[in-house]
N, C-alpha and C positions, 0 to 999 in steps of 0.2 A: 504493500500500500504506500510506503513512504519513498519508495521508487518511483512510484506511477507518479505521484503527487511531485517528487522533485522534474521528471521530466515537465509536468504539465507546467512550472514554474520556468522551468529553463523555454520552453515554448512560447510560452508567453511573451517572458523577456527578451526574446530573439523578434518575436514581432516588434516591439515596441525600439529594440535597438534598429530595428531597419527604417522604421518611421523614422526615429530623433537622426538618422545619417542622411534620410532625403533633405531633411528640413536644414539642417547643418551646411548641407552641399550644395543647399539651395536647387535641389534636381527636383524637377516634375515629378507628378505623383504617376506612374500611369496606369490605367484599367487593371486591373487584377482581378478575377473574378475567384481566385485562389487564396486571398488576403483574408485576414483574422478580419468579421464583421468589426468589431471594436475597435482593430486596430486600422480601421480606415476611416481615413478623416472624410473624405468624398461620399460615402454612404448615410456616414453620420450629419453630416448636411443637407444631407435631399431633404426635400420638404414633408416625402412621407415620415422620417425620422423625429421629425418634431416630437410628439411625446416621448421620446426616449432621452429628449433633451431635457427636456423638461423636469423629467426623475432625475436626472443628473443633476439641475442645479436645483433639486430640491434634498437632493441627498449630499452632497459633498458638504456643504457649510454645515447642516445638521451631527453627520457624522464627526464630522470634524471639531466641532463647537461641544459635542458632547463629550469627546473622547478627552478632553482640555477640560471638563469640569463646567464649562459655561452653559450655566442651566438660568439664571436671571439677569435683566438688562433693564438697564433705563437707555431709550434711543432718546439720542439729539440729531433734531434738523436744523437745519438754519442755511444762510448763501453761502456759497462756493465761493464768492466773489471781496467776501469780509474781508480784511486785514488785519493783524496788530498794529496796533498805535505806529509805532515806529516805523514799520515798513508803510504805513500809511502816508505818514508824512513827508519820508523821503519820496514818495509818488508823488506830492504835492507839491513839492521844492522841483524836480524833474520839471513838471507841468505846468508852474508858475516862470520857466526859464525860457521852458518853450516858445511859452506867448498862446497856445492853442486852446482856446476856452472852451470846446466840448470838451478837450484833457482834465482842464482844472477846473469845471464843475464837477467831474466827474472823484476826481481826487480830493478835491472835499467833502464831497458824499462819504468816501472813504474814512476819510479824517473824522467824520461828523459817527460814523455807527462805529469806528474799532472797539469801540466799550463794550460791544456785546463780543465781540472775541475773547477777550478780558473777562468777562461775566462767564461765560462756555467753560474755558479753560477753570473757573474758579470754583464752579459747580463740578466738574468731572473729577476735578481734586477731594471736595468734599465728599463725595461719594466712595471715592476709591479711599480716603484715611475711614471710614465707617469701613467699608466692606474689609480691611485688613486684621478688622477686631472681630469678623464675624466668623462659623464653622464656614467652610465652602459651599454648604448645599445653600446655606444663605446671604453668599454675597451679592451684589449686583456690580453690573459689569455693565463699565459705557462702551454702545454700540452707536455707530456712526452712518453715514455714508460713503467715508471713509476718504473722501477729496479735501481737498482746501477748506479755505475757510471757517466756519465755526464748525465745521466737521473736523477740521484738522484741528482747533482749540482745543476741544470737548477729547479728541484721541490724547493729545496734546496735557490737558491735565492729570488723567489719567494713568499718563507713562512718568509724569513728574514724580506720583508716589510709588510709582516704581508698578502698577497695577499691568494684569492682562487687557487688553484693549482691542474689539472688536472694528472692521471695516468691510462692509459689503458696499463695494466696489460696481461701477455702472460701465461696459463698451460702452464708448461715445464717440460721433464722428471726428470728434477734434481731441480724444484720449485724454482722458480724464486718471492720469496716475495717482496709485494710493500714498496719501501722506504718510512723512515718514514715522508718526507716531502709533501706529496701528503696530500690533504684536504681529510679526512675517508669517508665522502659525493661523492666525484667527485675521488674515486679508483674503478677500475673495470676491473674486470678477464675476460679475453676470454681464449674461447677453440681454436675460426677461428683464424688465421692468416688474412685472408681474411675482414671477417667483422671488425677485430683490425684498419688495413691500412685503409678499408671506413671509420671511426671513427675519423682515423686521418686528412682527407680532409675535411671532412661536415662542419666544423669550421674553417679549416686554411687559417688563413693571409698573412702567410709566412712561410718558412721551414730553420731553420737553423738546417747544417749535419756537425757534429764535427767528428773527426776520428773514424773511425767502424771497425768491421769485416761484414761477411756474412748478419747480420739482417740489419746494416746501410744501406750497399749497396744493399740489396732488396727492401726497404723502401723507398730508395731516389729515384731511378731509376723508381719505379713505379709514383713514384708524376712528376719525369721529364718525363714518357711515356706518363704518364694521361695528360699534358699542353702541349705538343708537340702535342697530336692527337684530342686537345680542347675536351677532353672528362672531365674535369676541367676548370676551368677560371684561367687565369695567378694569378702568386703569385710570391714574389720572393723566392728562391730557392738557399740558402748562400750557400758554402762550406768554412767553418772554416777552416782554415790551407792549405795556400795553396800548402806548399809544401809536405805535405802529400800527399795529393791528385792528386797531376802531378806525385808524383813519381807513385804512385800505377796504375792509370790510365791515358794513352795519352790519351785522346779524340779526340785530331786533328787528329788521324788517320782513325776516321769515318767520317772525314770529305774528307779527301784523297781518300779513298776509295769509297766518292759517297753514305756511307751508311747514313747518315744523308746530310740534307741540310747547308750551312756556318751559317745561320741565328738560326741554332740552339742552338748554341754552346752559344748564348745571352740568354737560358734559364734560364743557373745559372750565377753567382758569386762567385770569390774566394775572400773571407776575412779572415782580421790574427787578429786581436781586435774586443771587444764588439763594440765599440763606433762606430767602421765603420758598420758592420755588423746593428746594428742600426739605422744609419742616412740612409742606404741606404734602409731601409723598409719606415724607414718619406717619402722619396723623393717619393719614389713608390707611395704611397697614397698621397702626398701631403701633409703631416699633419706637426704639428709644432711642436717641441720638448719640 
């Protein structure tokens, strides 16, 4: 039995070594109708193959996240596009040299939100010195999107206390590489959108959404659809800044208009600091700080 079993290993691996030497050699792949199904990347791409991708990136991160202990998460969203103060500002100094005023409006924008990077990083610290005191089946663990910005803060505080730190990672036309504070174990690339956001709830404790564009507000909205329709178990559901967020979006007018019910409006929370956005996830679970 343990013959059999080592040739099938050594077979394996002999597939896999002929793929990694095309790709290396940069040599075409060509027709094989004799190749390991698996081990063809052209089969695995046809479009009939699609569910098969699917179970793959529903099982890699899963198995992987398990096999590392990570069984809870608080996810942060927020822009890809934030900065720290300091990298902010040398933007602005660039851009006030230039003379180009879409540049330096655009650079004091920067300048104007770095605080919530600042805020990210200070909350994903807080969490990670709680969860160092806690058994393992009870830590939580900041999961990200794993790019720039307060996504990089939030991994970025995290790795300060020395903690493990989550990044499920997006293809993107213009490559969206994972920050470098994400633990190289627990980064991982999707192609779905789809299967990314399930990634993001199988584990979450809580959702803190720092200011975004279009990904934040897809992302948050789905996690408030999913616990309004109990198709999820409540969590809580921060919004960091609250006046970003009133301004950008009434909500009370789905309320007006009968499109949601009053009671829903109690799904999330607006918070403007770590510390609150914090105490009010303890209170949630009851847990003591």
């Amino acid at each position: 039995m343990e013959a059999t079993q080592d040739l099938n290993e050594r077979r394996l691996a002999d597939a896999w070594a002929d793929l990694q030497t095309h790709a290396n050699e940069g040599l075409p792949l060509q027709a094989d109708a004799y190749r390991l199904a698996f081990a063809d990347p052209e089969f695995l791409l046809r479009r009939e193959t699609r569910g098969i991708r699917f179970q793959l990136e529903m099982l890699k991160p899963d198995l992987a996240q398990r096999d590392a202990g990570i069984e809870n998460t608080i996810v942060v969203f927020g822009s890809a596009r934030f900065r720290e103060a300091s990298e902010a500002q040398e933007q602005l100094v660039r851009a006030e040299r230039s003379g180009d005023a879409r540049e330096i409006k655009r650079a004091k924008a920067l300048v104007r939100n770095a605080h919530y990077y600042h805020h990210a990083r200070e909350f994903a610290r807080t969490v990670a010195r709680y969860s160092a005191q806690c058994a393992k089946a009870e830590q939580l663990f900041i999961c990200t999107g794993g790019g720039p910005g307060i996504m990089e803060a939030a991994n970025r505080g995290a790795h300060d206390e020395g903690a493990p730190t989550v990044g499920l990672n997006i293809a993107l036309p213009h490559e969206q590489a994972a920050n470098p504070y994400v633990s190289p174990d627990l980064s991982f690339k999707f192609h779905y959108f789809a299967l990314r956001k399930m990634h993001f709830m199988m584990r979450a404790k809580a959702l803190l959404a720092f200011p975004g564009g279009f990904g934040t507000l897809d992302e948050l909205f789905e996690v408030i659809t999913l616990v309004q329709c109990k198709k999820s178990k409540p969590v809580p559901i921060l919004l960091f800044g609250s006046d970003y967020w009133k301004r950008l979006i009434n909500l009370e007018v789905l309320v007006e208009e009968g499109t949601i019910s009053p009671e829903d409006l109690d799904l999330f929370k607006y918070v403007d600091d770590p510390q609150t956005a914090w105490e009010h996830i303890l209170r949630f679970y009851d847990l003591k700080g």
